[in-house]
mmCIF entry with sequence, helices, sheets and N, C-alpha, C, O atoms, coordinates in Angstrom:
data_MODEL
# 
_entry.id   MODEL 
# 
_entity.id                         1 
_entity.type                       polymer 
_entity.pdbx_number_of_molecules   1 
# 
_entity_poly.entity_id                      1 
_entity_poly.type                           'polypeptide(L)' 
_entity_poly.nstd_linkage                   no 
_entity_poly.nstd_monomer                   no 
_entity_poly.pdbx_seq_one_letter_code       
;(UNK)(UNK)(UNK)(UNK)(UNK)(UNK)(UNK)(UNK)(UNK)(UNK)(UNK)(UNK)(UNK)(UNK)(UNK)(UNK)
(UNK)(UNK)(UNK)(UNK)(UNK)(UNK)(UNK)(UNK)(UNK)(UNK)(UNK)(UNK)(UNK)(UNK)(UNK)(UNK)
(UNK)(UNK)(UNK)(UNK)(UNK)(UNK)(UNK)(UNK)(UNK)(UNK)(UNK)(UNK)(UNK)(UNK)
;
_entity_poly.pdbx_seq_one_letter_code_can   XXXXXXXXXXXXXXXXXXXXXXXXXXXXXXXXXXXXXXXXXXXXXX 
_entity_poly.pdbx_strand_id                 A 
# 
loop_
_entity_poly_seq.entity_id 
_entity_poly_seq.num 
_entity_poly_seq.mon_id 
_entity_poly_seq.hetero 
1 1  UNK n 
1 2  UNK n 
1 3  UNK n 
1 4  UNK n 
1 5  UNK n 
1 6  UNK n 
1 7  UNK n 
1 8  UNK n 
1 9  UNK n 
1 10 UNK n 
1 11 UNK n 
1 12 UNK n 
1 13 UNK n 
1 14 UNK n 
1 15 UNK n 
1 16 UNK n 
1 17 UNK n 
1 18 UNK n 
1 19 UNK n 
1 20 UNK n 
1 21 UNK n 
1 22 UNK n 
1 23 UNK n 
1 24 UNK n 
1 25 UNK n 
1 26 UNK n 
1 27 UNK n 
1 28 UNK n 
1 29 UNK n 
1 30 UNK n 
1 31 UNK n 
1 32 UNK n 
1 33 UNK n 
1 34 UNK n 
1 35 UNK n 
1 36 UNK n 
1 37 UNK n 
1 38 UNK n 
1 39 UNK n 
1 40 UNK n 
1 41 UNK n 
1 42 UNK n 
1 43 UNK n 
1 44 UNK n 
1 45 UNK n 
1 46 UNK n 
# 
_struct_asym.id          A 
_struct_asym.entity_id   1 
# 
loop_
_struct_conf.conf_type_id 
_struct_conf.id 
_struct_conf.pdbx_PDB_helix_id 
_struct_conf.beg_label_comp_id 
_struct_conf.beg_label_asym_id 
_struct_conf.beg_label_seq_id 
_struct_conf.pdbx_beg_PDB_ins_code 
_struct_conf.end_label_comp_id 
_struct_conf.end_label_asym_id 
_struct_conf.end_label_seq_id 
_struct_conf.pdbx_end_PDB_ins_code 
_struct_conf.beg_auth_comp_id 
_struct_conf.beg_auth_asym_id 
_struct_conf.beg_auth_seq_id 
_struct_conf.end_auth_comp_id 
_struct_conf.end_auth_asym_id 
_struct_conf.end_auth_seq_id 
_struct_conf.pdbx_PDB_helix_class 
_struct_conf.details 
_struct_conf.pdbx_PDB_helix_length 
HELX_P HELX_P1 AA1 UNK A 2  ? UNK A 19 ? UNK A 2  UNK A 19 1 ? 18 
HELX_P HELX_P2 AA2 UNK A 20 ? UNK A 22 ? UNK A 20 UNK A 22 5 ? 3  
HELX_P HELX_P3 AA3 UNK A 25 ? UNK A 45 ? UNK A 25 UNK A 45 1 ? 21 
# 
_struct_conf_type.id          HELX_P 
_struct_conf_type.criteria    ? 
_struct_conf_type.reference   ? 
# 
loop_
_atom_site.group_PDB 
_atom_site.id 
_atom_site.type_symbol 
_atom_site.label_atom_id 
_atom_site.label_alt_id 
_atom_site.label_comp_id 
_atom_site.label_asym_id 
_atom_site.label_entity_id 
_atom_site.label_seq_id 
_atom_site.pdbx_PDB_ins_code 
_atom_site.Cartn_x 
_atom_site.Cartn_y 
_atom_site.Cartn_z 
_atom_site.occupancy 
_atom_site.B_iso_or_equiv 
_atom_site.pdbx_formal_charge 
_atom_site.auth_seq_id 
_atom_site.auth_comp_id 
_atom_site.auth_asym_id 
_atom_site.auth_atom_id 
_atom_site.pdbx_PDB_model_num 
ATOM 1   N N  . UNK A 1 1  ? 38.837 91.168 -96.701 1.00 0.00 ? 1  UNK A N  1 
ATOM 2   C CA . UNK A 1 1  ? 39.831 90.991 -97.758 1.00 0.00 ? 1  UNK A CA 1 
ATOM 3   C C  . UNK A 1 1  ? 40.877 89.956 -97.338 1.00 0.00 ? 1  UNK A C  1 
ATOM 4   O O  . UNK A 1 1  ? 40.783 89.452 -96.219 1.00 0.00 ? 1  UNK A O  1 
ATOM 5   N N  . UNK A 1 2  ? 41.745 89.652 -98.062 1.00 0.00 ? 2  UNK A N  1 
ATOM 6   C CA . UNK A 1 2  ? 42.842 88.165 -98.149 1.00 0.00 ? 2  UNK A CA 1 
ATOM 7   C C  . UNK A 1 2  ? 43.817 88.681 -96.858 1.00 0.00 ? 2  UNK A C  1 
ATOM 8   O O  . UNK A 1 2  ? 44.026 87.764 -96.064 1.00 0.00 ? 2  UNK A O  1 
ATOM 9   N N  . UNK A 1 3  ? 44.527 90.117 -96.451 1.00 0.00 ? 3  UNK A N  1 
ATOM 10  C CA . UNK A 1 3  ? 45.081 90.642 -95.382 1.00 0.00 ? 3  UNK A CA 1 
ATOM 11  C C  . UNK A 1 3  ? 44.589 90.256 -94.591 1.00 0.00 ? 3  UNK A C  1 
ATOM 12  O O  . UNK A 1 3  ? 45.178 89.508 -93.810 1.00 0.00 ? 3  UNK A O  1 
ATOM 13  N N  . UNK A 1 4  ? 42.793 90.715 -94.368 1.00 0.00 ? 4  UNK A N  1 
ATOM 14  C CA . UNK A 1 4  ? 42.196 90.426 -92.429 1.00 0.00 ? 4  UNK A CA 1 
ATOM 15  C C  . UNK A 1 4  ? 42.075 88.988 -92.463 1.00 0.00 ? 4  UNK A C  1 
ATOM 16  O O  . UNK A 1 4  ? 42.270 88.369 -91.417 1.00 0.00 ? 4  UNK A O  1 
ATOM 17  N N  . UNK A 1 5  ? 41.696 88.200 -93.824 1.00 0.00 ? 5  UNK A N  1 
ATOM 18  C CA . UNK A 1 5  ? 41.882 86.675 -93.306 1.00 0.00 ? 5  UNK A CA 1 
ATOM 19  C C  . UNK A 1 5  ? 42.754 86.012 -93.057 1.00 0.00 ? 5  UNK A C  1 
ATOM 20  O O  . UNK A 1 5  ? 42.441 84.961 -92.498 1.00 0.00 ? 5  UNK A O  1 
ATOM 21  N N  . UNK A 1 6  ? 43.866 86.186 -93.251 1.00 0.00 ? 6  UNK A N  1 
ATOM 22  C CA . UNK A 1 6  ? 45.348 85.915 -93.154 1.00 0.00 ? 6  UNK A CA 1 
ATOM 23  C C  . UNK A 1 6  ? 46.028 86.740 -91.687 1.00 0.00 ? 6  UNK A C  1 
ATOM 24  O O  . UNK A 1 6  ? 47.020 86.354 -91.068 1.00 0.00 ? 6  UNK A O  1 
ATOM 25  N N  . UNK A 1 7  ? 45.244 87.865 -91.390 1.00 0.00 ? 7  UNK A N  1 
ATOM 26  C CA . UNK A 1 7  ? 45.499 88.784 -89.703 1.00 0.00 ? 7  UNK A CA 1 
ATOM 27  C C  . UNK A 1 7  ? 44.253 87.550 -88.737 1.00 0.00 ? 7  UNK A C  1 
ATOM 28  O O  . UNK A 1 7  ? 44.294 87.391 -87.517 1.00 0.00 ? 7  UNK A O  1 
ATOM 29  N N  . UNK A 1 8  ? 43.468 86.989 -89.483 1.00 0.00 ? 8  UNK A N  1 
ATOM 30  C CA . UNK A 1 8  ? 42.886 86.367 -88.165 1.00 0.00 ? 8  UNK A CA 1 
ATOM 31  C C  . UNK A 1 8  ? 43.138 85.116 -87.963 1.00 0.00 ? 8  UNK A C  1 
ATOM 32  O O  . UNK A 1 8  ? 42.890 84.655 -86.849 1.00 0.00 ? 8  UNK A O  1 
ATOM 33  N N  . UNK A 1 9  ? 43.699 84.261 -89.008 1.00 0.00 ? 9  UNK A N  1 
ATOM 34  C CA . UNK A 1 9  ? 44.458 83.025 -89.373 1.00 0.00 ? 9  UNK A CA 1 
ATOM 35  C C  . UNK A 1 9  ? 45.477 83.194 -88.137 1.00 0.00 ? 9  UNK A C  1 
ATOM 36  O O  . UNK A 1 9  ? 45.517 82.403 -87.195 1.00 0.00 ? 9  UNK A O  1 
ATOM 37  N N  . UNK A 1 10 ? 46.458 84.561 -88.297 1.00 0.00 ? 10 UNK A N  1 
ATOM 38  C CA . UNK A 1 10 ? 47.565 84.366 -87.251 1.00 0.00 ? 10 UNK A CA 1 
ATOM 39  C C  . UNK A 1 10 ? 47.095 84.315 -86.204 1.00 0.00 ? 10 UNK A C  1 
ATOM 40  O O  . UNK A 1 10 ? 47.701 83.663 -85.354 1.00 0.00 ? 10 UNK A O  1 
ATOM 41  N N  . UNK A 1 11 ? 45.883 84.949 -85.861 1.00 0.00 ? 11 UNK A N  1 
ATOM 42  C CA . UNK A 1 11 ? 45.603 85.152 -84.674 1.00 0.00 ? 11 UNK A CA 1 
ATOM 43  C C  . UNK A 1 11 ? 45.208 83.692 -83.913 1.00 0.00 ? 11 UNK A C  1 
ATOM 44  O O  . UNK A 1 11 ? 45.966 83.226 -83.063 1.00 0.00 ? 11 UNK A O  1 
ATOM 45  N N  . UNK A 1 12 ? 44.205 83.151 -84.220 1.00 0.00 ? 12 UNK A N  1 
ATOM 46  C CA . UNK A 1 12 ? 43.942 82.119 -84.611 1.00 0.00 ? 12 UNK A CA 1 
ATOM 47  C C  . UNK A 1 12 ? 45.090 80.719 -84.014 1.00 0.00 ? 12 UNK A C  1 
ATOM 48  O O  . UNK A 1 12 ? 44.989 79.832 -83.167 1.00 0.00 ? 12 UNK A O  1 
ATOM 49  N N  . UNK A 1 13 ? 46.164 81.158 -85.013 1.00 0.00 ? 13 UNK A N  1 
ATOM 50  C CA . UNK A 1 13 ? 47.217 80.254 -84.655 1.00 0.00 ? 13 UNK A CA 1 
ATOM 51  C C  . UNK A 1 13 ? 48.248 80.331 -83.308 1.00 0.00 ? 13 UNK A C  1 
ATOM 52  O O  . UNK A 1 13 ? 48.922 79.505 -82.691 1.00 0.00 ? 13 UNK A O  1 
ATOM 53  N N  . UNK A 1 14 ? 47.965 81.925 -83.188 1.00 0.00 ? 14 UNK A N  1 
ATOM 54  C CA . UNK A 1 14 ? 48.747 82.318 -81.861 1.00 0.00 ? 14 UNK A CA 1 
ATOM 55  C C  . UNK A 1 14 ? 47.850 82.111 -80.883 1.00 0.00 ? 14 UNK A C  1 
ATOM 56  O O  . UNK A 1 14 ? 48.410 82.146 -79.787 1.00 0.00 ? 14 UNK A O  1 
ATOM 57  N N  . UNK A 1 15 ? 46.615 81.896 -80.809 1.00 0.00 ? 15 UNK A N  1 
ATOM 58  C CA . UNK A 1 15 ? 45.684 81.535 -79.222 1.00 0.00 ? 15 UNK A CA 1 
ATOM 59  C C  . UNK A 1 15 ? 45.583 79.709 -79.377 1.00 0.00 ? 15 UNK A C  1 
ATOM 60  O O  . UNK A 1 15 ? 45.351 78.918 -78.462 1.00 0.00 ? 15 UNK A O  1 
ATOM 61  N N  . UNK A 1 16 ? 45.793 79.451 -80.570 1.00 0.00 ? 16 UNK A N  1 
ATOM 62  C CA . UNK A 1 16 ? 45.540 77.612 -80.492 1.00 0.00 ? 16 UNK A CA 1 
ATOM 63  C C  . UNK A 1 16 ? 46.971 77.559 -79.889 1.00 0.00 ? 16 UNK A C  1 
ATOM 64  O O  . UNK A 1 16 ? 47.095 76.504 -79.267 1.00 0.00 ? 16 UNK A O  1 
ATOM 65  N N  . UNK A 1 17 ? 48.179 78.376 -79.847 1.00 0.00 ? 17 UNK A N  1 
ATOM 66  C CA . UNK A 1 17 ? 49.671 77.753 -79.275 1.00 0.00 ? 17 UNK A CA 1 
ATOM 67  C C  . UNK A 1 17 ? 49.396 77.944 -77.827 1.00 0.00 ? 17 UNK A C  1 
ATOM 68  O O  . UNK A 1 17 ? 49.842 77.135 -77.014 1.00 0.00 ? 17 UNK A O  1 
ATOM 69  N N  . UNK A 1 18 ? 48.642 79.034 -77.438 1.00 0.00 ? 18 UNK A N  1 
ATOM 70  C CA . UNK A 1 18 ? 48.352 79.531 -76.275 1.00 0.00 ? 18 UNK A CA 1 
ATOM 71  C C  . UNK A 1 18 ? 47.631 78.611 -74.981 1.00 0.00 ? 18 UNK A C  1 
ATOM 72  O O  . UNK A 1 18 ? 47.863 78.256 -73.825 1.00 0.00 ? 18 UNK A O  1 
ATOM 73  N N  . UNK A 1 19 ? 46.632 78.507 -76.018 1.00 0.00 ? 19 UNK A N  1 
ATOM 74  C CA . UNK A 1 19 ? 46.034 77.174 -75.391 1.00 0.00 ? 19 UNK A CA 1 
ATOM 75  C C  . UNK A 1 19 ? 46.154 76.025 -75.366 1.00 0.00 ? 19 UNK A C  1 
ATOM 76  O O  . UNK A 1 19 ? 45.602 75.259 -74.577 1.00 0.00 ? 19 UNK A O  1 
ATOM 77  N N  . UNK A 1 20 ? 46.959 75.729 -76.307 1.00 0.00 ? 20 UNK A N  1 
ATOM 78  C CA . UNK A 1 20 ? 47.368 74.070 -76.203 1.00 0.00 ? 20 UNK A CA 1 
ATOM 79  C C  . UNK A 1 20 ? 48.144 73.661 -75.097 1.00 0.00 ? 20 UNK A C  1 
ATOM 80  O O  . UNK A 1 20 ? 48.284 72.447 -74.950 1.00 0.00 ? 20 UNK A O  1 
ATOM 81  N N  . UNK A 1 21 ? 48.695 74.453 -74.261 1.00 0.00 ? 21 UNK A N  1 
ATOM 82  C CA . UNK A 1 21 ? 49.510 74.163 -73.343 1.00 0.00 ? 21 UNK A CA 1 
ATOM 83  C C  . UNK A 1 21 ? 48.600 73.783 -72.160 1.00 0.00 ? 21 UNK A C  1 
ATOM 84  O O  . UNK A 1 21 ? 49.048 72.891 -71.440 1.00 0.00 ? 21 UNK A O  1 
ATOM 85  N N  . UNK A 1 22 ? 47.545 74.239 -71.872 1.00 0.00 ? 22 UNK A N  1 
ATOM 86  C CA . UNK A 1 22 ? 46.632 73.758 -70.716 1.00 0.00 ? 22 UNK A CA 1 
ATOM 87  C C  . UNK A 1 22 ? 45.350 73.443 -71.019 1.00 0.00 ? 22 UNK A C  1 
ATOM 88  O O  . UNK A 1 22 ? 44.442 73.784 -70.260 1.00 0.00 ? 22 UNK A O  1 
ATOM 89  N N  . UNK A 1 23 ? 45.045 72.557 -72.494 1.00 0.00 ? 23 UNK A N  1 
ATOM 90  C CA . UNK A 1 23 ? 44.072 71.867 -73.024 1.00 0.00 ? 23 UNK A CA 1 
ATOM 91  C C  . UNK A 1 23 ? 44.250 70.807 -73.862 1.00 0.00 ? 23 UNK A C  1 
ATOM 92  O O  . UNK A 1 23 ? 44.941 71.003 -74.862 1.00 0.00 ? 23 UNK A O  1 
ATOM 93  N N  . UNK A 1 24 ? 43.718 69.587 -73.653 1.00 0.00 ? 24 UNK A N  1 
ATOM 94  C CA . UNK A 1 24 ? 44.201 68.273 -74.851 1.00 0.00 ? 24 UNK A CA 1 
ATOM 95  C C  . UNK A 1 24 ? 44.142 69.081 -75.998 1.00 0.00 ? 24 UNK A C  1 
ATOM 96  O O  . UNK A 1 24 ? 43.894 70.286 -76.050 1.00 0.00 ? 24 UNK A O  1 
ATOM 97  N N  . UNK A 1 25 ? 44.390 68.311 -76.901 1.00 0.00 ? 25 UNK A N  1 
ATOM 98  C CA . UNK A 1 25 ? 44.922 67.984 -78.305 1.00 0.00 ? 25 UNK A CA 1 
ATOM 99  C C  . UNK A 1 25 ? 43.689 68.752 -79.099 1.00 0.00 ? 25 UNK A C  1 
ATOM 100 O O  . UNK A 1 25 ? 43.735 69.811 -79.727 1.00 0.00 ? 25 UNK A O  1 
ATOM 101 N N  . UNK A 1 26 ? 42.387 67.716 -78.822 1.00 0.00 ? 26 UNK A N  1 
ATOM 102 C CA . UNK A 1 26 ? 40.950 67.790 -79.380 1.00 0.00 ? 26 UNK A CA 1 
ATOM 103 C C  . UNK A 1 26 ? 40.473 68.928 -78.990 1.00 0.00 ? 26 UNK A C  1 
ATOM 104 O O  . UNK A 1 26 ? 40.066 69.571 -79.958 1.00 0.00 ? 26 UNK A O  1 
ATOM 105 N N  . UNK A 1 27 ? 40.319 69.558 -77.824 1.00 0.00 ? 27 UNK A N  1 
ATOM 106 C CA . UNK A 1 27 ? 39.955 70.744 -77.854 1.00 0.00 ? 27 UNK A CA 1 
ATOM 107 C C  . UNK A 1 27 ? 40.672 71.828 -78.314 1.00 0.00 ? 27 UNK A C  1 
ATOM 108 O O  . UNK A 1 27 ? 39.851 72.692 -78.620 1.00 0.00 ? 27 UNK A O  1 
ATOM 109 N N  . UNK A 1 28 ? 41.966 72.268 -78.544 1.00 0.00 ? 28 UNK A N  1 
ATOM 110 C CA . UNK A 1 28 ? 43.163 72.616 -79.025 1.00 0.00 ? 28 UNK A CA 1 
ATOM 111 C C  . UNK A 1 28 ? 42.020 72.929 -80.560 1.00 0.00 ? 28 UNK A C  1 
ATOM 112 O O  . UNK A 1 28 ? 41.209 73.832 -80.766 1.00 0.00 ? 28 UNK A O  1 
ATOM 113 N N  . UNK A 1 29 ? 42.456 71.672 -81.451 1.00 0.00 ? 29 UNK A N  1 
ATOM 114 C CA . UNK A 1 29 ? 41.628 71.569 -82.743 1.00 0.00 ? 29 UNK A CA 1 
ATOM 115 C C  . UNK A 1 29 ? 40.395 72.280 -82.950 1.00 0.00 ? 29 UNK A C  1 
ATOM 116 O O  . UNK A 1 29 ? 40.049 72.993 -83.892 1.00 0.00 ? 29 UNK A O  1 
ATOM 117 N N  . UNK A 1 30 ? 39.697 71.900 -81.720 1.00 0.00 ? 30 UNK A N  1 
ATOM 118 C CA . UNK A 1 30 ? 37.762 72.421 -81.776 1.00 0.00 ? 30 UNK A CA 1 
ATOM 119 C C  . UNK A 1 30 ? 38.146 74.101 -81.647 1.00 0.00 ? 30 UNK A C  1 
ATOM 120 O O  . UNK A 1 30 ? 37.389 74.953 -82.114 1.00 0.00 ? 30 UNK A O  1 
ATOM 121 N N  . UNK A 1 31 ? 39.104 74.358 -81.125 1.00 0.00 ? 31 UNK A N  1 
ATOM 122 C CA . UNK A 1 31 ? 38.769 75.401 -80.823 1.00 0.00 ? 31 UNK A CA 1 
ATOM 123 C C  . UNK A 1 31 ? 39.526 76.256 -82.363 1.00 0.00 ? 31 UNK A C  1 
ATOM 124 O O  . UNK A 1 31 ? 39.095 76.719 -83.420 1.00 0.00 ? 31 UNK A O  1 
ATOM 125 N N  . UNK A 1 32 ? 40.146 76.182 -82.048 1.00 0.00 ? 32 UNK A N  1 
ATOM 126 C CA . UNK A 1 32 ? 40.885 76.373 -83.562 1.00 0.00 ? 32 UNK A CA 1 
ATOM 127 C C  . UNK A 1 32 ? 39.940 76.330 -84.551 1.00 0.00 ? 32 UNK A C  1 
ATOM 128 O O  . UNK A 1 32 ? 39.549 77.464 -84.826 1.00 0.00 ? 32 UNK A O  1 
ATOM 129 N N  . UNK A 1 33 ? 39.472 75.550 -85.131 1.00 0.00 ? 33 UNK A N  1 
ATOM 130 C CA . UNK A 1 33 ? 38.211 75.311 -86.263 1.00 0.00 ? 33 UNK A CA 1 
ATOM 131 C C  . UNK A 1 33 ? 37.240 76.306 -85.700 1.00 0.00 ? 33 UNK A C  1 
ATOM 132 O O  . UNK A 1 33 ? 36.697 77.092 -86.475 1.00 0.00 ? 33 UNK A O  1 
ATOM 133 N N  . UNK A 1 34 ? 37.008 76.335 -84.567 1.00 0.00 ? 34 UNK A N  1 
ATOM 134 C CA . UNK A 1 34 ? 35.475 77.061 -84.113 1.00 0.00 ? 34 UNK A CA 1 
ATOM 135 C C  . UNK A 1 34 ? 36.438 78.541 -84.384 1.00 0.00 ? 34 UNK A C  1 
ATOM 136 O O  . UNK A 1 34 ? 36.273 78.635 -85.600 1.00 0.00 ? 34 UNK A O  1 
ATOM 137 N N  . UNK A 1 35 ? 36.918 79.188 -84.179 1.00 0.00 ? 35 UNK A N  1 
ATOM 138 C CA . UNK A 1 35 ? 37.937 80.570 -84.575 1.00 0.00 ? 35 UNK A CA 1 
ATOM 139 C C  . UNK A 1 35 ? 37.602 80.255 -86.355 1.00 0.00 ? 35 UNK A C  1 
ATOM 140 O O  . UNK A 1 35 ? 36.515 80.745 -86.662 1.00 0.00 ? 35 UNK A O  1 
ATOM 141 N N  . UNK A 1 36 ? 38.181 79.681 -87.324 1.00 0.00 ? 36 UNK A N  1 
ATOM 142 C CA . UNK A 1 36 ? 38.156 79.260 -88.521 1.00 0.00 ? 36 UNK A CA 1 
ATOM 143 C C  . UNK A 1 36 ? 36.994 79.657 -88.660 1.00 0.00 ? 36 UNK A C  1 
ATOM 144 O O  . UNK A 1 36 ? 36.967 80.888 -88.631 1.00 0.00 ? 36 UNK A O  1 
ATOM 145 N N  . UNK A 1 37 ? 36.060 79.226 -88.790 1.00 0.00 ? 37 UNK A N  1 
ATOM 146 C CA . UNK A 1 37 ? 34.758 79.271 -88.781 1.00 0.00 ? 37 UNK A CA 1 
ATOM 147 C C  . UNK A 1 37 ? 34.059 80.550 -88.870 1.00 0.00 ? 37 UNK A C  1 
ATOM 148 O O  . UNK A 1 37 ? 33.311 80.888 -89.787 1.00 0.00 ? 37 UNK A O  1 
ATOM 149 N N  . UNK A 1 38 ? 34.393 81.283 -87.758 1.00 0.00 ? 38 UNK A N  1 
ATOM 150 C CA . UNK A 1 38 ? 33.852 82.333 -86.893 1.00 0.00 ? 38 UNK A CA 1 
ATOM 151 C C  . UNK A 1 38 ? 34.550 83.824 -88.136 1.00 0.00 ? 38 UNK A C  1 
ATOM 152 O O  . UNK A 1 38 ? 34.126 84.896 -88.569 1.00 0.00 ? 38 UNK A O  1 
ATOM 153 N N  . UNK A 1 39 ? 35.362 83.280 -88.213 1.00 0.00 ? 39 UNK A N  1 
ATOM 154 C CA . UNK A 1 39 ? 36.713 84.011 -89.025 1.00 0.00 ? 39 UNK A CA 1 
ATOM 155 C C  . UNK A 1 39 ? 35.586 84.310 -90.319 1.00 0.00 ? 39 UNK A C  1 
ATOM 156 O O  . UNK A 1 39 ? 34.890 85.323 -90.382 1.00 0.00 ? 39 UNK A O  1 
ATOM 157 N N  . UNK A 1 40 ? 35.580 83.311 -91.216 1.00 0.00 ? 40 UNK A N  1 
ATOM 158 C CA . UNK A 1 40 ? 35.203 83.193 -92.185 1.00 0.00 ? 40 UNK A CA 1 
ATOM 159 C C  . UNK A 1 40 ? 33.702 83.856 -92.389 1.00 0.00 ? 40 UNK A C  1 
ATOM 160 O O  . UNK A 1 40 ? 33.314 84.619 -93.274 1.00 0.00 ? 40 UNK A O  1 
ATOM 161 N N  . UNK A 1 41 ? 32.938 83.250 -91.163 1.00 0.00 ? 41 UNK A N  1 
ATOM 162 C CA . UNK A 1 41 ? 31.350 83.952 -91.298 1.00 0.00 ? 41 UNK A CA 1 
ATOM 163 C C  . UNK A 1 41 ? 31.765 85.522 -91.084 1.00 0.00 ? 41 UNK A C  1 
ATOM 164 O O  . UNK A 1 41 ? 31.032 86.391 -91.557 1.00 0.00 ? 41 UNK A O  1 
ATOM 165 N N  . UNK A 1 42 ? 32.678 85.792 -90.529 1.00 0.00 ? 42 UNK A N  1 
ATOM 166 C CA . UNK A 1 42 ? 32.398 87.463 -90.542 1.00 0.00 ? 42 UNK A CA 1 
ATOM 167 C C  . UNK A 1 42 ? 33.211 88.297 -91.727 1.00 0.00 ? 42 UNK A C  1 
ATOM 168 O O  . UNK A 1 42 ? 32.985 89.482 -91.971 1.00 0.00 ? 42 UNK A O  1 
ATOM 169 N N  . UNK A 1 43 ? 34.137 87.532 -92.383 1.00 0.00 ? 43 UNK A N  1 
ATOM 170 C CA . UNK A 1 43 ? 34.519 88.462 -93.317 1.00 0.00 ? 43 UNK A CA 1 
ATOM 171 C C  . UNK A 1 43 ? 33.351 88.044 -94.386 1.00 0.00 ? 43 UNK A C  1 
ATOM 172 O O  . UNK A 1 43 ? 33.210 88.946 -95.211 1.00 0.00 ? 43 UNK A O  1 
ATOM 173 N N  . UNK A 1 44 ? 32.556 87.040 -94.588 1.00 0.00 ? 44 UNK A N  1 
ATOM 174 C CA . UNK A 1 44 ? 31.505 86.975 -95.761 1.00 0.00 ? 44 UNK A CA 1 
ATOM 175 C C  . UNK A 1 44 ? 30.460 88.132 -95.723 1.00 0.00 ? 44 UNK A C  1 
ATOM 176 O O  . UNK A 1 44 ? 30.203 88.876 -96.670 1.00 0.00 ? 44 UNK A O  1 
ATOM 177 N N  . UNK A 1 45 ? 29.871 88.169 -94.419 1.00 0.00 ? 45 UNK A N  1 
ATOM 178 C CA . UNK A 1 45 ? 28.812 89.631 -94.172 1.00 0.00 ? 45 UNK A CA 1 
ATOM 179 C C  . UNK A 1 45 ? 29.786 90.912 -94.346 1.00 0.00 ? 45 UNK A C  1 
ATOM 180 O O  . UNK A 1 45 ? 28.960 91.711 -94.785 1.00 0.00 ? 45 UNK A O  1 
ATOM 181 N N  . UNK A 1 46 ? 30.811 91.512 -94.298 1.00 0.00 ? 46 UNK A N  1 
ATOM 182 C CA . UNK A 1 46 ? 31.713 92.801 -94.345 1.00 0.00 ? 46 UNK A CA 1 
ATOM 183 C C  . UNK A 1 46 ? 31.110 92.847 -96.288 1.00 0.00 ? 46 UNK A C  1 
ATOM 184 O O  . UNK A 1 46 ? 31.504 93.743 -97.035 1.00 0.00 ? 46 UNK A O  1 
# 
């Protein structure tokens, strides 16, 4: 539902701040999108 995608969005946004500090820019992004992604394929099967 719009709650857990919006609970994994934050999440999401709180490990890309996490990690950006001891990873470039681009992986920062990849990883972020690859979470996005991951996010999305599992609330479609629920």
């Amino acid at each position: 539902n719009a709650q857990t995608v919006q609970e994994l969005l934050h999440t999401s946004v709180a490990n890309l701040e996490r990690m950006s500090s001891g990873l470039p820019h681009e992986d920062s992004c990849y990883a972020a999108w690859l979470d996005f992604n991951l996010a999305s394929m599992r609330t479609e099967t629920i």
